[in-house]
MARZAMI-998733 format. One record per residue (C-alpha): y, z, x; residue in one letter; chain. Coordinates in nm, 3 decimals. Example, Ala and Ser with C-alpha at 12.3 -4.5 7.8 and 13.67 -1.06 7.14 Angstrom:
MARZAMI-998733
-0.450_0.780_1.230_a_A
-0.106_0.714_1.367_s_A
***
This chain:
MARZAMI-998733
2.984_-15.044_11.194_x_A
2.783_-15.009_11.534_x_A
2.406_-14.964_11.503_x_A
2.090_-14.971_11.741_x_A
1.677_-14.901_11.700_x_A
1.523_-14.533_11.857_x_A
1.187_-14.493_11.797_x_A
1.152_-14.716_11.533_x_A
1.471_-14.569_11.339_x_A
1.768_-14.763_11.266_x_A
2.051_-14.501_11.305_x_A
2.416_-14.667_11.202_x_A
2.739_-14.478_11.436_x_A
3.056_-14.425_11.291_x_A
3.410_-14.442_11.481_x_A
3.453_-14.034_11.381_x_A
3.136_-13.915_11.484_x_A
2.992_-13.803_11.821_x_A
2.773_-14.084_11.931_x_A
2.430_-14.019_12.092_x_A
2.461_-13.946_12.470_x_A
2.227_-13.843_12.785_x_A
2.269_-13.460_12.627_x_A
2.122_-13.596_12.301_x_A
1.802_-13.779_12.473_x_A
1.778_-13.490_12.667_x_A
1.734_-13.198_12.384_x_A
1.468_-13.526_12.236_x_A
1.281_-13.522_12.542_x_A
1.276_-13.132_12.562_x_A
1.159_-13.003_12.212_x_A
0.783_-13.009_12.096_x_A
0.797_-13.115_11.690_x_A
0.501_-13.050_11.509_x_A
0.436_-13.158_11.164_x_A
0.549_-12.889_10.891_x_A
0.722_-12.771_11.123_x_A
1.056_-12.560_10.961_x_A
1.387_-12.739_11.153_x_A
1.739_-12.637_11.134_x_A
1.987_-12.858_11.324_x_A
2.340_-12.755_11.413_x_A
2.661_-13.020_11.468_x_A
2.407_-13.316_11.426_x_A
2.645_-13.588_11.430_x_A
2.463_-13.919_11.349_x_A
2.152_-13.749_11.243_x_A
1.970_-13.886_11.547_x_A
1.764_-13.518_11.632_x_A
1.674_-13.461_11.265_x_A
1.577_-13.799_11.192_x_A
1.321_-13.792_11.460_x_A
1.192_-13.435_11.357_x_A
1.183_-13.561_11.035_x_A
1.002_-13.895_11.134_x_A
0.730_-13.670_11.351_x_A
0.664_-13.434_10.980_x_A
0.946_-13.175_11.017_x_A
1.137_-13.019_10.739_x_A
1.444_-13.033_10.824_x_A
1.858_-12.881_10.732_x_A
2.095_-13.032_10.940_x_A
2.477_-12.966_10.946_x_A
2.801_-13.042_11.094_x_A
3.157_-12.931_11.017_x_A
3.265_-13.295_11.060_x_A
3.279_-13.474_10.659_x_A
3.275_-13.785_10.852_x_A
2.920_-13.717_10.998_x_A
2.754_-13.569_10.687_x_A
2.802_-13.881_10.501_x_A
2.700_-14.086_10.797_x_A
2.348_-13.854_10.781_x_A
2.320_-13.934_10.415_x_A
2.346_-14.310_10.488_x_A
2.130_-14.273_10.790_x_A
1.794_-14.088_10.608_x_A
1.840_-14.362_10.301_x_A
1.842_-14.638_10.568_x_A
1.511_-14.480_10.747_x_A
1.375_-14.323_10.420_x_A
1.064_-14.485_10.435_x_A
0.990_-14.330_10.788_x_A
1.022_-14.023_10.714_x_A
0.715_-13.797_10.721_x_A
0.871_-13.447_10.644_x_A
1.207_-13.416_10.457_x_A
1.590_-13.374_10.602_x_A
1.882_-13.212_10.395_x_A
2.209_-13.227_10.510_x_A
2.498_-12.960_10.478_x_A
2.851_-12.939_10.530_x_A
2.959_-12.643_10.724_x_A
3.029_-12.443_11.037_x_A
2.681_-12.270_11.298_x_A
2.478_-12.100_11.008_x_A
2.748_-12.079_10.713_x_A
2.552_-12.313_10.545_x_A
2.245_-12.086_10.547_x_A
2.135_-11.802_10.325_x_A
2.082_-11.484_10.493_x_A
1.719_-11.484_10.470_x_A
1.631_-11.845_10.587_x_A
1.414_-11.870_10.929_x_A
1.322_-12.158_11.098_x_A
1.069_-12.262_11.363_x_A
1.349_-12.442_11.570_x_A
1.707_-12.482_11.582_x_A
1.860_-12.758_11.741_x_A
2.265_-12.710_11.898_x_A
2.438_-12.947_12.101_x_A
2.730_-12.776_12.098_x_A
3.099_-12.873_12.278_x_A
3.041_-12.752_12.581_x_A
3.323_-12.910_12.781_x_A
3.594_-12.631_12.950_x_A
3.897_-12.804_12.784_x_A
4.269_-12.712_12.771_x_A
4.501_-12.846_12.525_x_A
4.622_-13.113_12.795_x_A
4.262_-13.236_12.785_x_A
4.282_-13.305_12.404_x_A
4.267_-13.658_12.282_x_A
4.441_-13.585_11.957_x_A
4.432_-13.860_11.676_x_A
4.187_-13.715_11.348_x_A
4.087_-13.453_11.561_x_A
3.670_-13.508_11.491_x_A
3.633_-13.647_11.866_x_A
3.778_-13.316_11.989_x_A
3.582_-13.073_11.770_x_A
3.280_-13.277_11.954_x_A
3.336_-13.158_12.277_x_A
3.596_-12.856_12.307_x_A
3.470_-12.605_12.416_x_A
3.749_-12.398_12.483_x_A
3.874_-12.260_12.864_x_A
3.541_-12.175_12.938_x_A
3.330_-12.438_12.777_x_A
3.109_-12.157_12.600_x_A
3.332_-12.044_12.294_x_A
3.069_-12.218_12.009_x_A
2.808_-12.185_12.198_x_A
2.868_-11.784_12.235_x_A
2.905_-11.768_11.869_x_A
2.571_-11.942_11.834_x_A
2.399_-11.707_12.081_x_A
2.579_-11.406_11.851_x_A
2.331_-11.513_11.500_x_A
2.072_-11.719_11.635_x_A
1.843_-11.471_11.648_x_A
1.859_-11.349_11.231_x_A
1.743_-11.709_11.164_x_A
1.446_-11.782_11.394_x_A
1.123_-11.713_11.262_x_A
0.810_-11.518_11.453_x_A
0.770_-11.714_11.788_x_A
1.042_-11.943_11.690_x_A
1.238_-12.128_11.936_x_A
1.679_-12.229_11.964_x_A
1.745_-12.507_12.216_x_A
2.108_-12.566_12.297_x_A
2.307_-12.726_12.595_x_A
2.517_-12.635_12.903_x_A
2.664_-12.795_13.099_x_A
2.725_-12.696_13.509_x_A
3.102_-12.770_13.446_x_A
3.095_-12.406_13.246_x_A
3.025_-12.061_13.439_x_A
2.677_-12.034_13.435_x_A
2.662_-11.651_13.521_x_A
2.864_-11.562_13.201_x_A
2.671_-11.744_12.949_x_A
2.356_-11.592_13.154_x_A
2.517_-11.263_13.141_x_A
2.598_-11.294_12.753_x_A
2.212_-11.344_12.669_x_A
2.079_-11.097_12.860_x_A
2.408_-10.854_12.644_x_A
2.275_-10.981_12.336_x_A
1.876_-10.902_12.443_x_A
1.746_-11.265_12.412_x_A
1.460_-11.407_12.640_x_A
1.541_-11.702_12.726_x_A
1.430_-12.050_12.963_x_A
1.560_-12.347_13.119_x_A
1.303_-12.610_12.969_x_A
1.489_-12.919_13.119_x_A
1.819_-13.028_13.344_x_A
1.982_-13.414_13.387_x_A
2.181_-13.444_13.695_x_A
2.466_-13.758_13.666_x_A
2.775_-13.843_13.857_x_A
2.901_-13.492_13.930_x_A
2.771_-13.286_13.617_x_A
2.422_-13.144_13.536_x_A
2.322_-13.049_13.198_x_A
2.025_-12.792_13.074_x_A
1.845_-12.711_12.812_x_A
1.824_-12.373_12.716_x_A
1.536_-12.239_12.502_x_A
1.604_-11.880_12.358_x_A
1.273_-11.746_12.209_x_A
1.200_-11.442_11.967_x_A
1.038_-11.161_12.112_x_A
***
């Protein structure tokens, strides 16, 4: 099984889970985590994001639809325990299934698929590498349904950071915030080859 060292954490891959890209470093490099701070990360893969927030003092729930992934977390925080300066639980599920109604968090964390894919564009085999990047015709159908609930879980002046990617329509996802009454920011933007991604920040009111 593949490993390598970020930040001081040893975080092990796994052949059916997402691996850490430029879109992970980026949302890294974008989000300010302070200690105690109240963390809820969605599709986290490896574990990569909430290890760090966890490392830097965070408390932190982290979930991903993908059984391979959750126990690849689990492995990942005992591996790093030690370094761990806030604490990390991690949940099997679907966006905020795994949450109760009334939980609020200082940040949420969603690098969703964001890839416009048709079914010709599918890979196939377990299916886990697809779920990681479809993002249906328009490259915005999890990440709508994100922008749909985000808001019932942020706390006062609480922050969601998600990706998008300039291979989806830009206008529509800008149009769909502004529908659902969300302020919102580009905090940061990678430009490679012939895509450039952003982070988003939506923030409460």
């Amino acid at each position: 099984m593949k490993k390598f060292n970020f930040k001081g954490l040893e975080i092990h891959l796994h052949p059916e889970v997402y691996d850490p890209a430029e879109d992970t470093f980026l949302l890294i490099d974008s989000i300010d985590i302070k200690p105690k701070d109240s963390v809820f990360e969605i599709g986290t893969g490896c574990g990569i994001i909430s290890l760090y927030c966890a490392s830097l003092g965070a408390n932190v729930v982290c979930s991903d639809i993908n059984p391979f992934a959750v126990e690849l977390v689990k492995k990942n925080v005992l591996v790093n325990k030690s370094l761990l300066n806030g604490s990390l639980e991690v949940r099997l599920g679907s966006l905020f299934d795994v949450l109760s109604f009334d939980d609020k968090f200082d940040k949420i964390i969603f690098n969703p698929p964001y890839l416009p894919t048709k079914p010709k564009d599918l890979v196939g085999g377990s299916g886990w590498f697809d779920k990681s990047v479809d993002g249906g015709i328009d490259g915005l159908y999890l990440t709508k349904k994100f922008v749909d609930n985000v808001k019932n879980f942020l706390a006062d002046g609480g922050e969601a950071f998600f990706i998008f990617s300039s291979y989806s329509d830009k206008n529509s996802l800008v149009d769909y915030l502004v529908e659902k009454n969300l302020s919102y920011k580009i905090i940061n933007r990678l430009k490679f080859d012939d895509e450039e991604i952003f982070v988003y920040c939506i923030q409460t009111k």
